[in-house]
C-alpha positions as CSV (number, residue, x, y, z in Angstrom):
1,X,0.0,0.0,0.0
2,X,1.5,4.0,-1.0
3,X,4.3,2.0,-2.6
4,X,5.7,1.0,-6.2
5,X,7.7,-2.1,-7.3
6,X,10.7,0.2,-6.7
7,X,10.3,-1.5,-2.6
8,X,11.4,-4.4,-4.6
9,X,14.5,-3.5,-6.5
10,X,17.7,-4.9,-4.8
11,X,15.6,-8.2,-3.7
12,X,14.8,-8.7,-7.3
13,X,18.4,-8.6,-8.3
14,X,19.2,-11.2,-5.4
15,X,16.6,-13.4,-6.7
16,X,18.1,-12.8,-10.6
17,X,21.9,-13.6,-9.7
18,X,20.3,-17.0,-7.8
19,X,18.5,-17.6,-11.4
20,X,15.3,-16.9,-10.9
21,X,13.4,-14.9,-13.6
22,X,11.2,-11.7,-11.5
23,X,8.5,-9.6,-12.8
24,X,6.9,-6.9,-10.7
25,X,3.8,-5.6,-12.2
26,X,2.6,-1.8,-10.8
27,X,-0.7,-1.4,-8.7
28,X,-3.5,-0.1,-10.6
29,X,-2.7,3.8,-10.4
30,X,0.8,3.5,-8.7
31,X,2.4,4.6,-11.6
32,X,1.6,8.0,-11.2
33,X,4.2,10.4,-10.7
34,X,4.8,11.6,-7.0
35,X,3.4,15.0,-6.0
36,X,0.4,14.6,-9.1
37,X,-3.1,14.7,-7.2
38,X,-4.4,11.1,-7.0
39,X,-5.8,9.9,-10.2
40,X,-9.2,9.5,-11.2
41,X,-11.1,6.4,-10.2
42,X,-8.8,5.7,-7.7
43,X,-10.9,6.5,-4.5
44,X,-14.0,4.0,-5.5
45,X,-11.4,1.5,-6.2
46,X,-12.4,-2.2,-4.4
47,X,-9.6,-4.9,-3.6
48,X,-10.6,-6.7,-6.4
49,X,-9.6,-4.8,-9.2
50,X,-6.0,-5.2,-7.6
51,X,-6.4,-8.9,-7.4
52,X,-8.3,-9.0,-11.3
53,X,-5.2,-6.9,-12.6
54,X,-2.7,-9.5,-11.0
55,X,-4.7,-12.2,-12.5
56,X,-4.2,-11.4,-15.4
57,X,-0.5,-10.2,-15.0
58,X,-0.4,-14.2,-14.3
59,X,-2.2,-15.0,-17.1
60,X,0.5,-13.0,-19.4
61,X,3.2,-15.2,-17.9
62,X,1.3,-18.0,-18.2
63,X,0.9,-17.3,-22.1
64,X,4.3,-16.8,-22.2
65,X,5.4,-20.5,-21.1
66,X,6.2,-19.7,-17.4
67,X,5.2,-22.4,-15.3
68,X,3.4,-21.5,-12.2
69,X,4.6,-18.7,-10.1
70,X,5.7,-18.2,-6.5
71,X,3.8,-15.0,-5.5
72,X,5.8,-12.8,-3.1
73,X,4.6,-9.9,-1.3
74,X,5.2,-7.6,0.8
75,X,2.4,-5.9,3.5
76,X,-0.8,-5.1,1.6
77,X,1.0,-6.9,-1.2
78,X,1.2,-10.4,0.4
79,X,-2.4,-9.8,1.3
80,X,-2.7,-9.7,-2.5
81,X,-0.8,-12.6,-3.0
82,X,-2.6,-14.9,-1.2
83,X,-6.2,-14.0,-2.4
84,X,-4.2,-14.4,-6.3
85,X,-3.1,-17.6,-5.1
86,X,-7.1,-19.0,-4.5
87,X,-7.6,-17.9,-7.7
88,X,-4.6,-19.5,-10.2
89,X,-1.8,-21.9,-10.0
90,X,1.0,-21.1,-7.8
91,X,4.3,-22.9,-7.2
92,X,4.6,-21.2,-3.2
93,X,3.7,-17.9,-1.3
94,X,6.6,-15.4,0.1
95,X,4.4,-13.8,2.4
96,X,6.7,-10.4,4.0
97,X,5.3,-8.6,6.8
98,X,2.0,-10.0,5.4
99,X,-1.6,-7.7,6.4
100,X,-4.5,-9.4,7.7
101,X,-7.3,-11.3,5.5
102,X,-10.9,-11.2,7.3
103,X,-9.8,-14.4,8.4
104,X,-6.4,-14.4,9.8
105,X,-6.7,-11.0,12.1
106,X,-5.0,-10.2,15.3
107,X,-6.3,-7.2,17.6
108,X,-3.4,-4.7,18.2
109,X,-3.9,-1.0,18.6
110,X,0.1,-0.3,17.2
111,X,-2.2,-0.1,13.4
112,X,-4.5,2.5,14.5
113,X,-1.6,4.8,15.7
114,X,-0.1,4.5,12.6
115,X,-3.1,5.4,10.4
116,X,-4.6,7.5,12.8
117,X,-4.0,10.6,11.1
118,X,-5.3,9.2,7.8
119,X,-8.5,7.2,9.4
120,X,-9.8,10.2,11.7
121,X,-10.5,12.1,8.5
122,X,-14.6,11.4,8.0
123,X,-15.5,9.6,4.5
124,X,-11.7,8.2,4.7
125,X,-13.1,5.1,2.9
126,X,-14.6,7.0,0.0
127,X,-11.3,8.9,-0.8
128,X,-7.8,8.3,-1.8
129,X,-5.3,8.2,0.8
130,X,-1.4,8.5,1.8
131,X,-0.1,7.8,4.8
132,X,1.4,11.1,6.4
133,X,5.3,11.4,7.3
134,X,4.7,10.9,11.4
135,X,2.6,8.3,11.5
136,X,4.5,6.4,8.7
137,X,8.2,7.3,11.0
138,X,6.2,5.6,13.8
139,X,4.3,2.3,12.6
140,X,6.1,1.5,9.0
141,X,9.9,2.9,9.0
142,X,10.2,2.4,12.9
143,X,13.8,1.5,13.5
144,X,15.0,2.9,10.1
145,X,17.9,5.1,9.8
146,X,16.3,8.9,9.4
147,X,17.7,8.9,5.6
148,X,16.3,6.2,4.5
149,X,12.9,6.3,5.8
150,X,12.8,10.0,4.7
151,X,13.8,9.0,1.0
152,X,10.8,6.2,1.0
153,X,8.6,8.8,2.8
154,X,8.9,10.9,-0.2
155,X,8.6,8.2,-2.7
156,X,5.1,7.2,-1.5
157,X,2.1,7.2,-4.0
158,X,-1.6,7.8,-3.2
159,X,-3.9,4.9,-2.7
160,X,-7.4,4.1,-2.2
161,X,-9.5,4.6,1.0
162,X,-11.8,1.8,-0.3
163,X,-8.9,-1.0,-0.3
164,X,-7.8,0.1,3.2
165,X,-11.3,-0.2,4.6
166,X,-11.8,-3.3,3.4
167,X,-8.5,-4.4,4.8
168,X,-9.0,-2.6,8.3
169,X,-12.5,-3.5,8.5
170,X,-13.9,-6.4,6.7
171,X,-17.1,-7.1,8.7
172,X,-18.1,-3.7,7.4
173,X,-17.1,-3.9,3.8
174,X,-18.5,-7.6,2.6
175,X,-15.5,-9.7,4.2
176,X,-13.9,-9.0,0.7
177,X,-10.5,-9.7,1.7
178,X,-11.5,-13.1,3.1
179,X,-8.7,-15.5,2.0
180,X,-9.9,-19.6,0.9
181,X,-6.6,-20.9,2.9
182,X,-7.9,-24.5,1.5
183,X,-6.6,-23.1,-2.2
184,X,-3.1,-22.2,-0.4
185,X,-1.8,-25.7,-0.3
186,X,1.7,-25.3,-2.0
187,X,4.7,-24.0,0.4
188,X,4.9,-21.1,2.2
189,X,7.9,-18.6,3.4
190,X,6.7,-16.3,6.0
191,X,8.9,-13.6,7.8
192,X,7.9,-10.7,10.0
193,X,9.6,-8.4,12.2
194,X,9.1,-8.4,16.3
195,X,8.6,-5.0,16.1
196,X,6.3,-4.3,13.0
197,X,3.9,-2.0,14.2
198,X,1.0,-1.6,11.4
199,X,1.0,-5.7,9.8
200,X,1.8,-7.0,13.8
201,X,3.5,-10.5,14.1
202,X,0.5,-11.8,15.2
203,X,-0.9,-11.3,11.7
204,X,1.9,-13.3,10.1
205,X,1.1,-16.6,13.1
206,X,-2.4,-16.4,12.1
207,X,-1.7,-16.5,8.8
208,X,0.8,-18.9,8.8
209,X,-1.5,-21.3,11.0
210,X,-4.1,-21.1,7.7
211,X,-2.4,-22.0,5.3
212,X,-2.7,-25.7,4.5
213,X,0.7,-26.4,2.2
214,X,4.3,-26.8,4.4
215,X,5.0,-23.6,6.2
216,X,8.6,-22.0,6.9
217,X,7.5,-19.2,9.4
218,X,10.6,-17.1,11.1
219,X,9.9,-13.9,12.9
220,X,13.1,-11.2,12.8
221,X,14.0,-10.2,16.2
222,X,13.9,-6.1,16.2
223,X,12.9,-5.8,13.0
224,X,10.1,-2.8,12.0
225,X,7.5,-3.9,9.4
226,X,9.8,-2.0,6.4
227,X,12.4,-5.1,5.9
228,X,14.1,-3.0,2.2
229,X,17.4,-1.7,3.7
230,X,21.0,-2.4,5.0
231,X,21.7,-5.9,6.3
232,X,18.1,-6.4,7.3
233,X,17.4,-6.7,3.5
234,X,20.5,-8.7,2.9
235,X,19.4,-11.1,5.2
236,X,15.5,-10.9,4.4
237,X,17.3,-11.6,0.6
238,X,19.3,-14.3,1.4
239,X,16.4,-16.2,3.5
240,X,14.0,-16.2,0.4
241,X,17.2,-17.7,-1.9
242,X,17.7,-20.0,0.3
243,X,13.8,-21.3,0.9
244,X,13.6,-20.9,-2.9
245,X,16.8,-23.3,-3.3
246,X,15.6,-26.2,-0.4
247,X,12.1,-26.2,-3.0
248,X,13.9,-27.9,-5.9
């Protein structure tokens, strides 16, 4: 969520110099240049349009002769993995710092700090949103060295109110992000950080107690929910290689 497949750059070329082909399509919208206003259509836009777009994404590869795909994502983005994975076939799950389905939540109030600024606005849901600088430094880049979390502060990109209700609220919005863990039968590599304050680690057990294929869950002592930077990413890097090698 507010990010671009930029997040994913130096894992990429990890995953690329351990042979493995990558392709990181764009959100719907995220391609928009940062500091434009928020592009049309984006504030009525639902969680399945992401999921429908990555479909098809999958499709294109599919077309192409790939065999089927391990998904990887990261936050909202493994959220999106997993409901892609019910829908096509997948060769595993990477789920990073993975957000809650309706079905795998875990009460914490650490996500309402974070968002608080964005979420006390009324008719949030209806309009598109981006996560302001404090509460962003508090619950996402907590931990991060100042320079870093200000450069991915600025890179941010708007994204839609509807999603992140859905997400935070699911009772309310049609249970839409309800995952079918009885499609998510391949493997599964799931890492969180102790001290992730907006996708807590008690997401990421819930999760990984779902899912019905072999599980690898490892939870990074003092490690904020933003894993993309210094040896925390060189380590996050090397522990997908690695799960990716142990799969052939």
């Amino acid at each position: 969520m507010w990010s671009t497949p930029a997040t994913f750059d130096r894992l990429r070329l990890a995953l690329e110099a351990a042979g493995h082909a990558t392709h990181a399509p764009s959100l719907l919208f995220h391609d928009r240049p940062v500091g434009l206003p928020p592009a049309p259509g984006l504030r009525e836009l639902p969680i399945r349009a992401y999921v429908d777009q990555l479909e098809a994404e999958a499709l294109k590869l599919a077309a192409a002769g790939s065999g089927p795909p391990i998904i990887l994502g990261h936050s909202m983005g493994s959220l999106l993995a997993q409901l892609l994975a019910a829908r096509t076939a997948h060769a595993g799950l990477v789920l990073l710092s993975p957000a809650a389905a309706a079905n795998s939540q875990s009460f914490s109030t650490d996500p309402f700090r974070t968002l608080k600024n964005v979420i006390l606005k009324w008719g949030w849901w209806e309009e598109p949103t981006l996560c302001d600088a404090e509460g962003a430094r508090w619950g996402i880049f907590n931990g991060v060295p100042d320079d870093v979390a200000r450069a991915e502060i600025e890179a941010l990109v708007w994204d839609s109110g509807r999603v992140l209700a859905e997400m935070a609220l699911p009772p309310l919005f049609g249970n839409t992000t309800r995952v079918d863990y009885a499609r998510l039968n391949q493997p599964a590599l799931v890492l969180v950080g102790t001290e992730d304050r907006i996708t807590p680690a008690g997401i990421a057990r819930a999760t990984a107690r779902n899912l019905t294929g072999t599980v690898d869950y490892h939870e990074l002592p003092g490690a904020p929910h933003w894993l993309f930077w210094g040896e925390l990413e060189r380590q996050v890097s090397g522990m997908v290689v690695e799960w990716l090698a142990g799969l052939h």
